[in-house]
N, C-alpha and C positions, 0 to 999 in steps of 0.2 A: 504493500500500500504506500503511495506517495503523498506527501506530508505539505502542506505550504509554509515555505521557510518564514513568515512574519508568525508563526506558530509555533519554531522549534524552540526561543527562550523560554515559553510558556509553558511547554511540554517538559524540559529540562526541570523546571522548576518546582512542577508539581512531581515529579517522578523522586526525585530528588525528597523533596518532602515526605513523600510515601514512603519512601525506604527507610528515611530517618525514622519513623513514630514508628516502623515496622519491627524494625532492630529494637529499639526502646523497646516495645512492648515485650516482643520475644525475651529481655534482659532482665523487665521487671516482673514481668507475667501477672501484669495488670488488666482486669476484663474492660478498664473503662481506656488504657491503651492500644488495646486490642481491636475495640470499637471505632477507637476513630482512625487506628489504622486503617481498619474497613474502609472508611469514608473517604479516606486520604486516596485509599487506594483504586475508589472507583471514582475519583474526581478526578484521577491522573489519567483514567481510562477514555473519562470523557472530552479533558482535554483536547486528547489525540484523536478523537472521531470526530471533536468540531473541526479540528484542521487537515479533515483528511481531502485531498486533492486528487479526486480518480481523475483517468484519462477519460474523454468523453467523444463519442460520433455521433453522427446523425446524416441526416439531408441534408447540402447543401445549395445556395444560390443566391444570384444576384436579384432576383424575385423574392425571395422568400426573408422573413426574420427570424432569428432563431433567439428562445430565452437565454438571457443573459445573466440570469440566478436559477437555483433552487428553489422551491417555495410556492405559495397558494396563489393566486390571481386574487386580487382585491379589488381593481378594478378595469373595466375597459369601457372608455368614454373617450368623447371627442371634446378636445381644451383647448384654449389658448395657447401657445409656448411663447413666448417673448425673446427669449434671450440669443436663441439662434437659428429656429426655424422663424420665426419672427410672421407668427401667424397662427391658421386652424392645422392641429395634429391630433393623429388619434393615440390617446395615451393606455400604456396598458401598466399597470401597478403589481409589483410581487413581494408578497412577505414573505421574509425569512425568517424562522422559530431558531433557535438555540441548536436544533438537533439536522438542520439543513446542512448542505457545504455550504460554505459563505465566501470561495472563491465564485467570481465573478468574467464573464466573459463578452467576445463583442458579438455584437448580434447580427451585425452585416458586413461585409468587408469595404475596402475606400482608406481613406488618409483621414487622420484625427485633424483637424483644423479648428475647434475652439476648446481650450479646458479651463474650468472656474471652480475654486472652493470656497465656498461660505460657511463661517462658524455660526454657529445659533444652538439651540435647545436639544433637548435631547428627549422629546415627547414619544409617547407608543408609537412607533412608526407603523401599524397597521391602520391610524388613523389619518384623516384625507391634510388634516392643517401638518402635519409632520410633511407634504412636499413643500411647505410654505415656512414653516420656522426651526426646522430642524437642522442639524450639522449637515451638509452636503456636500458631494463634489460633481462636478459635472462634467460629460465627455462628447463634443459635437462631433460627429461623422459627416465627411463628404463619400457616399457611395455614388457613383454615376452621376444622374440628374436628384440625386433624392441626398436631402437632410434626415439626419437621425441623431438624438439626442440621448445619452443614456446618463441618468442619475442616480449616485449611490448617495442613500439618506441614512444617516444612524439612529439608533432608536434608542430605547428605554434604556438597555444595558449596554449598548455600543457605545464605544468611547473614542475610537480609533479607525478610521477611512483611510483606507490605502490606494492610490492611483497611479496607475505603472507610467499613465499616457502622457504623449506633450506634444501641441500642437509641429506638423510636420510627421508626426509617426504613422506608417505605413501598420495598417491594422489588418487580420485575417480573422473571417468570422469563425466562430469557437474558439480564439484566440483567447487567453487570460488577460486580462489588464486590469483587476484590482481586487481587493478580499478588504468584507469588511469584519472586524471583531465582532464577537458576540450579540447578536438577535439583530435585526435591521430590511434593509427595502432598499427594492428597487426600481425606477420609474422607466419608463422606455417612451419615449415622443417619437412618431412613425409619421410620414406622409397622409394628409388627412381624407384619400382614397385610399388607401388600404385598409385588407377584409381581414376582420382576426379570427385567428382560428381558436381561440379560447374563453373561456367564459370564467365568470366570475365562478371562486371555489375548487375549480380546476385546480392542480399540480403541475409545475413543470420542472423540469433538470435542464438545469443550464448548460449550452451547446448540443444540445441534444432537441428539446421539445420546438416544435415552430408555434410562433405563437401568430402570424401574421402574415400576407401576401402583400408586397409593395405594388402599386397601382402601374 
């Protein structure tokens, strides 16, 4: 299993922890050291399954979008986008729970040409005002004739957004370009004729699932 390296001090750490209250306990033969070894030891487990990083396929194409996280569909609605499609896009919203991968990929291929982060809050990111006040960073796409906007927002327990992109980078769809820590969302702004193939409560796996036909 492949691991995303913004994950391995984390894993280090808690492993590391584990062994320490393990050995303790095994020295004192304490039940309430015993116990939190337990916990110790399945925290360190879980660590490493949030940062796990499969290799991912699917379909690909210059028609098609393909999700860019793991996680639920929350929403797919046609919005405004201002910032770089600079008009009507059809936006589709993905939560990501604690137990997702939370590496992140591109959803079309083309040249990164706008990137922005803004600090702000750190509200439930399953909810609609978390695309509007939460920490984010954002990644414009020039595909062909089509704009495409992908934004990673942090959420309740995210504290940390990571963004591989910078304007001028050459992107390949199912490509990695960012992971965010612990629980969080992800936006995708699509050409505002394009037909999505997902609905709300759906699942999808990122570089794998299509969630979209570009017009």
């Amino acid at each position: 299993m492949k691991f995303a390296r913004e994950g391995k001090p984390f894993m280090w750490i808690a492993s590391v922890v584990a062994l320490a209250v393990t050995g303790a306990s095994l020295i004192r033969h304490s039940t309430l050291l015993e116990f939190v070894a337990g916990v110790c030891i399945l925290l360190a487990v879980w660590v490493a399954y949030f940062f796990r990083d499969p290799e991912r396929d699917g379909d690909r194409g210059a028609q098609l979008a393909i999700a860019p996280a793991d996680g639920k569909v929350v929403q797919v609605m046609e919005v405004d986008e201002p910032s770089f499609i600079h008009g009507r896009s059809l936006k589709i919203s993905i939560f990501m729970n604690v137990f997702s991968v939370h590496v992140n990929r591109y959803p079309v291929s083309g040249r990164v040409t706008y990137t922005h982060y803004n600090p702000g809050k750190f509200l439930n990111a399953a909810v609609d005002k978390a695309s509007l006040e939460n920490e984010m960073s954002s990644v414009g796409i020039e595909s062909g004739t089509y704009r495409v906007l992908v934004r990673q927002i942090a959420g309740l327990v995210a504290r940390r957004i990571i963004t591989y992109s910078r304007p001028g980078d050459p992107c390949e769809q199912g490509q990695r370009f960012g992971i965010i820590r612990f629980g969080s969302r992800v936006d995708i702004y699509l050409p505002p004729d394009s037909t999505p193939r997902v609905r709300i409560g759906e699942h999808t796996v990122a570089g794998t699932t299509v969630i979209a036909e570009l017009p």
